[in-house]
Structure formats: C-alpha cells, structure tokens
N, C-alpha and C positions, 0 to 999 in steps of 0.2 A: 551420615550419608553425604556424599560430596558431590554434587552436580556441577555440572559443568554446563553452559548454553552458548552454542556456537551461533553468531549474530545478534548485536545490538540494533534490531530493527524495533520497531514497535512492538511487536508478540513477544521479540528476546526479550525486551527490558521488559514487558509487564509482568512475562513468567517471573523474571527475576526477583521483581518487588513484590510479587504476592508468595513466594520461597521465601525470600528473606524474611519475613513477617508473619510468615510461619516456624521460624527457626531453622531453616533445612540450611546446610553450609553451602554455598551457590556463588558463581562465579561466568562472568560473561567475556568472550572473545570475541572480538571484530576485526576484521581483517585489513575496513578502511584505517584509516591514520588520525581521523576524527572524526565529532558528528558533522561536521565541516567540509570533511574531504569533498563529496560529490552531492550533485544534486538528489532528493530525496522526494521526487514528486511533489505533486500537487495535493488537493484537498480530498478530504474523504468522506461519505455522507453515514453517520451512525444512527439507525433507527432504535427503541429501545431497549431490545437484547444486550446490543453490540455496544450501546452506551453505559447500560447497567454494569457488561464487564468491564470497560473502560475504566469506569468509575471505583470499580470495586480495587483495581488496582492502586489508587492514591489511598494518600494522607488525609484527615480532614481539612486541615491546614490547605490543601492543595486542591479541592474541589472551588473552592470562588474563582482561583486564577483560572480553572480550567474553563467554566460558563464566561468568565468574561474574554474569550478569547475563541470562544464556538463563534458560529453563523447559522443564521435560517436560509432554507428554502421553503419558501413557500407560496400561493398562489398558482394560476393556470399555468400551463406551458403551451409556448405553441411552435406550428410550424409557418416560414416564411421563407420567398423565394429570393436569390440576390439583390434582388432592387427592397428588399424586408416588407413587400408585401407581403397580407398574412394568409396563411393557405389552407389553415385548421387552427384550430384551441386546441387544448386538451386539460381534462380538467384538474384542479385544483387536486395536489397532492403534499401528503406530508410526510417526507425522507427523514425525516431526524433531524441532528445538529450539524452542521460541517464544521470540520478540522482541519486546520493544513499540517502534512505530515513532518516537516521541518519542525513547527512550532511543538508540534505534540512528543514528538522525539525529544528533545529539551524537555519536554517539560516531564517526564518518566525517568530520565537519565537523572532528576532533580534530586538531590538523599544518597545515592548508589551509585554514584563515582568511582568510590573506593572499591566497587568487586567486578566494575567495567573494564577490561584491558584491549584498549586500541592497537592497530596495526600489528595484531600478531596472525598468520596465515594459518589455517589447517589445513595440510596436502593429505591426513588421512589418521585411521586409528585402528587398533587391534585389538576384538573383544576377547575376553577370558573368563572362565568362569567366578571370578571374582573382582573383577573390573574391566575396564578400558584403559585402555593405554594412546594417550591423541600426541600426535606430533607434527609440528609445528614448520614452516618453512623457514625457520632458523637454526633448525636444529634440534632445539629443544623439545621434551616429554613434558606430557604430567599426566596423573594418574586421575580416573573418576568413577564413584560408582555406576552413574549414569548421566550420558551425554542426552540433549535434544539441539538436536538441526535445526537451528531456527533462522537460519541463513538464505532464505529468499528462496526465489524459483530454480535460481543456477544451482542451487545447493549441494556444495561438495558433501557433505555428509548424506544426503539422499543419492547420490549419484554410487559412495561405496555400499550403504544399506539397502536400494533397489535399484540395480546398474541394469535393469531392462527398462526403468520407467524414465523416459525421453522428452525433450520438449522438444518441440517442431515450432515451423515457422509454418504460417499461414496464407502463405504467399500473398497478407495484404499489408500495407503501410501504413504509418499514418504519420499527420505531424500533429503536434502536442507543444503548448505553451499556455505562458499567462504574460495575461498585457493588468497594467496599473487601472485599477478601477475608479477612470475620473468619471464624474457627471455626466459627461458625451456617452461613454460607454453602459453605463448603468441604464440606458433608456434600451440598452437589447438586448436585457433578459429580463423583464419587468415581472416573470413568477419564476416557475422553480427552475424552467431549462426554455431553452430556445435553439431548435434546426434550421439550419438553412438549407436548404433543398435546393439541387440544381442537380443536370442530367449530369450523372455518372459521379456525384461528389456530393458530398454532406459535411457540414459545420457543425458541431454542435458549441453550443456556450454554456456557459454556467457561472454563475458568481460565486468567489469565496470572499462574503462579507463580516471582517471580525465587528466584533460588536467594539472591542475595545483592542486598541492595538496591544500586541501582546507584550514589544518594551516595556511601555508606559504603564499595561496592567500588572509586569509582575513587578517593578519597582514599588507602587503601591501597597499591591497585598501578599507580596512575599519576596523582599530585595534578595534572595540568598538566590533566588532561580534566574539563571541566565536564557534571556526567552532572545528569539530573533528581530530586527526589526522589520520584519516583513509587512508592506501594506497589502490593503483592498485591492484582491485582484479577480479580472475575469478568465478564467481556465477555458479552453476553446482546445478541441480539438477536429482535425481535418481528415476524414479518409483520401486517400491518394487514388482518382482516376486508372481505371486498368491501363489506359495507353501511360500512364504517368509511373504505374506501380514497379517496374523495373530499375527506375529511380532511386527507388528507395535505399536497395542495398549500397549502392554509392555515396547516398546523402545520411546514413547511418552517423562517420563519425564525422561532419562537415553542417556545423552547426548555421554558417552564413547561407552556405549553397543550401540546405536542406530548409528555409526561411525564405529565402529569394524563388525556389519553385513554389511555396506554395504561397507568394505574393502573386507569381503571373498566372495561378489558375484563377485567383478572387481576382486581377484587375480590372476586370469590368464591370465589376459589382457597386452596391451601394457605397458611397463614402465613406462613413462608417465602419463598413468592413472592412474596407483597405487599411483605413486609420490601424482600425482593431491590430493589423499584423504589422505594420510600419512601425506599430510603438509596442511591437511585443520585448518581452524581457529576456531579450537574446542570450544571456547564459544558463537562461531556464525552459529554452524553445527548441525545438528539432524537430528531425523525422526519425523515425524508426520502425523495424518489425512487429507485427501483434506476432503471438507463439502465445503456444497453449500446451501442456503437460499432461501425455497421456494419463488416464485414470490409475488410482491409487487404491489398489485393494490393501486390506488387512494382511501382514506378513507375520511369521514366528515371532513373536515378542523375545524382546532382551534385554539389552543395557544400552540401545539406541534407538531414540525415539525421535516423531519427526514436529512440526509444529507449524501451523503459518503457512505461508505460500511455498514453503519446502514441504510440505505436506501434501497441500492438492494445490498447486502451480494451475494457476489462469491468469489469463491476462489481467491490467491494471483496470480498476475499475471501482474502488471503494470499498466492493464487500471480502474484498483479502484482510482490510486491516478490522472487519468486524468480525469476522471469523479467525482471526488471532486472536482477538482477546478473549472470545468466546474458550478459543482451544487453552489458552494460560489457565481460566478458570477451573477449566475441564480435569486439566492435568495437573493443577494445584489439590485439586478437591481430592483428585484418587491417590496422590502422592501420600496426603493427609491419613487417608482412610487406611492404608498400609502399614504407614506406620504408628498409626495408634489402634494397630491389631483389627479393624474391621474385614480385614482380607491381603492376601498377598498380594508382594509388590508384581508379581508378572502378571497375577489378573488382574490387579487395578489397571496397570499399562495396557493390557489388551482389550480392556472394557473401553478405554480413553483412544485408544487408535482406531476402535469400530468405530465410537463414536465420531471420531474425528476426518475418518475417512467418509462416511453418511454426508456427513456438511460439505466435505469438496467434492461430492458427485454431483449434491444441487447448485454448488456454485457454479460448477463447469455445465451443467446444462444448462442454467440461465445465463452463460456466458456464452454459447453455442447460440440459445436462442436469439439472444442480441444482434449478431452477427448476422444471423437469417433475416431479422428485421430490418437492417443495415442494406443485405443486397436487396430484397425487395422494395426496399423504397429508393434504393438506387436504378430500379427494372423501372419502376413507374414512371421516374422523372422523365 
C-alpha cells in the first residue's frame, strides 16, 4: 500500500514516521524548497494528549533531545494596563510543555529524510477506483493508493476534495513576532501569559523558554540531528485597533511598514514595551489577517483524506499542532487495524474522518470563543 502525504508540516512528518514504523510504503511532498524556506511560526503549547502523540511519534533515542528542548509555562497570569500596572491576576495554570515549531519540524524530519521530497508543487490529482493519480507542477505523475492533505489551511488537496469548504477573513488583524528573551524582558510575563489592555487594542506575551538550547542539546545527545540555533524568546502578539484594521491588508506583505504601525500604537506606553518591539526579530514579525475555515463535516470516504489544519482550518494558536498529532495517531491506528483485517480500509477512514472532524468543531468553537473574549475586553477598555 503506497501512500502518499502531501505537506511536510508537523502532522505530515509525524503521520509519516509513525507509517514508516509501521511498515506501510509512505512518502512525503512539500512544496516549500526547504525546512528553511519560510518562516514556520512560533511556539506551541502541548497539554498531555497532544504531548503523548507527539511523543509517540519518535524514536527512544529521540525523546531526551525532545524534553531538553521543551519549555514551561507556568504560574498566574495577569492582566496590565500600558504603563504594566496590574489590573487582575489570573490564576495559576498548567498548559503543558511549549515547543517552537521551527525546532520541532527538525527534530521529526530527523531519520526520514530519505521519503521527504522538497519543492515539488501539487496543482491536483484524479481518483480511481484503484488509485490516485497526483500531479505535480512540473509536470510530473505518480501514482498512490492513498493520499492525505496534510498541507495546512490553504490546502490544495482540501480545496479539490471539499471545493465548498472556504476560509474567510475575519476582518481582524493582527501583528505577531518574537523579541530575544534578555532579562529586561523576562520580568513581563513572570507566569504563564501576560495582557496588556488598553482601549481598542491588546498585547498579549508569552515566553518560549528552552530549557536547553536546542544546537547545543542535540550535539550532546544526538550529533546526527540538525536542530536550529534559535534562542529564548518572548512571542507577543497585537490585535490591530478598528480605526487601524484597514491597515492591515496593506501591511500583509511589508514586514518594516507592518512593525513601524504597530510601534506608533505602543509609543506611549511603558518602556518596556516599546523596547519589547524596537528589538523584535524583524524576519520573524509582521502583520497579517486572522481567517478561519468554514466547518468540516464528514464527506464520502475514499482515497483522499484530510489531516491537520487542512482538515479543520482555524486560526494560529497552538492547538492545530496538538490536534495533528492526535489526527497522525488516529489515522495510523485505523490504517493499522485495516490492514491486519480488523475491518475495511474505507471504514477505518470513515471512522478516522468523524473522529477527526469532532476535534475541529471544538477547535473552531474555542477559537470563535476566543475572539468574543478578545472583543469584549476590548468594549471594556
């Protein structure tokens, strides 16, 4: 049985390593040029589900590097106003471990090089009763018994398999970066998260603190893995003021200009905060649209499946890449059960695509709700 996983994102490569390891013949396309090509987000927070499947995707060998290369949050959160006087606590919670998604992409791509193929495009594919047929924007065919989508929110493969299901924009903005986590910075977020509240606009912070740098850790305890050198940083992101929200679509791809507005809405704030953006890491900062993907019902099962945030498309927010790894375990387990005769391959898929659809209904409604809690504390201010 010959699969095929279109996107080497986090969910692509886990499916692929817990297929391989299973024995199934499996083989992954990415359409960037590298893991390298573009930036790849920020950090992610895994509570224990989404860590367990994480986890279950590695090597033994490959579980130390991974723990010395997490982060906690932990401790109160609170809220405070631009000058970071404080305006509430909130109490002590425990999110899991964070990740950042750079380092953690390396470290799953680590073993499975060899059935990765970079920079090859899918413009589409034609099912048959006894395969798929995917082709390629160079031209090129090849043949699968079955594909999975696991190409993000844009996902061409979700776009020929449910061409009704859309993402929208949300008519709000926001900007998004990380600044280098020196000592100055680390005194604002002292627990798991910290807001800044101010009329019509919110900060949020958050620390992505490695326990051990991940260079240094996988040289240590496993020199074959090429890890990033990325430091300690603080991820902050900004909603964009409605008089300011029009902006946005301009400052999309204008990484300076999209950086520089959202310096003159903080400049009158704490020093601090100003610093925070003055030394943000400008090819990792911008503005851009939030967009959310209409809901994902269960469709006629086949030879294309979907996975990840090609599957139920929400905004960024950490629990896409735990519900990936959840979905690889999901679809590994049924794939399994298939074919060591516990039941057919279209009802194992079908059993896996309700299940998988369930998980991004409650993603997308606590992703909805978020947003409601976002304008409402922007009514208050």
């Amino acid at each position: 049985m010959r699969i095929v996983v279109i996107g080497a994102g986090l969910g692509g490569l886990a499916l692929a390593r817990r297929l391989r390891r299973e024995g199934f013949d499996v083989g992954v396309v990415e359409r960037d040029a590298s893991a390298e090509a573009r930036f790849q987000g920020y950090r992610i927070g895994l509570e224990p589900d989404g860590l367990a499947a994480l986890r279950g995707c590695l090597t033994e060998r490959l579980l130390p590097l991974l723990d010395a290369v997490a982060g906690e949050m932990t401790g109160a959160g609170r809220a405070v106003d631009p000058q970071l006087n404080l305006l509430a606590e909130l109490p002590p919670r425990y999110e899991g471990l964070l990740f950042d998604r750079a380092v953690l992409r390396h470290l799953l791509l680590a073993g499975i090089e060899d059935i990765v193929t970079f920079d090859r495009h899918l413009t589409g594919y034609r099912e048959h009763a006894d395969g798929v047929v995917l082709t390629y924007a160079d031209g090129s065919t090849e043949t699968a018994d079955l594909v999975v989508g696991a190409d993000g929110m844009g996902s061409t493969v979700r776009r020929q398999l449910l061409p009704d299901v859309e993402v929208r924009d949300l008519g709000r903005y926001g900007g998004i970066g990380r600044t280098p986590l020196t000592e100055r910075f680390a005194d604002l977020v002292p627990g798991w998260s910290t807001m800044v509240s101010a009329p019509d606009v919110q900060l949020m912070l958050g620390k992505m603190p490695f326990r051990r740098s991940p260079r240094a850790a996988a040289a240590e305890l496993a020199p074959e893995v090429a890890l990033p050198d990325t430091p300690s940083y603080l991820r902050w992101v900004m909603l964009l003021p409605p008089d300011r929200a029009e902006l946005g679509a301009h400052l999309a791809d204008d990484q300076d200009g999209g950086l520089a507005v959202l310096r003159s809405i903080a400049a009158g704030w704490h020093p601090d905060l100003v610093a925070l953006l003055a030394e943000a890491d400008r090819a990792n900062s911008g503005v851009g649209p939030l967009r959310l993907g209409d809901p994902v019902e269960p469709w006629e099962t086949g030879r294309v499946t979907l996975l990840g945030d090609a599957g139920h498309p929400v905004p960024p927010g950490g629990a896409g890449a735990a519900l990936a790894f959840l979905d690889a375990a999901d679809l590994t387990n049924a794939l399994v059960a298939a074919r060591d005769g516990g039941t057919t391959r279209t009802a194992a898929l079908a059993g896996y695509e309700q299940r998988m659809c369930a998980r991004g209904a409650e993603s997308r409604a606590q992703a909805l709700a978020a947003f409601q809690m976002f304008d409402a504390a922007r009514s208050a201010s």
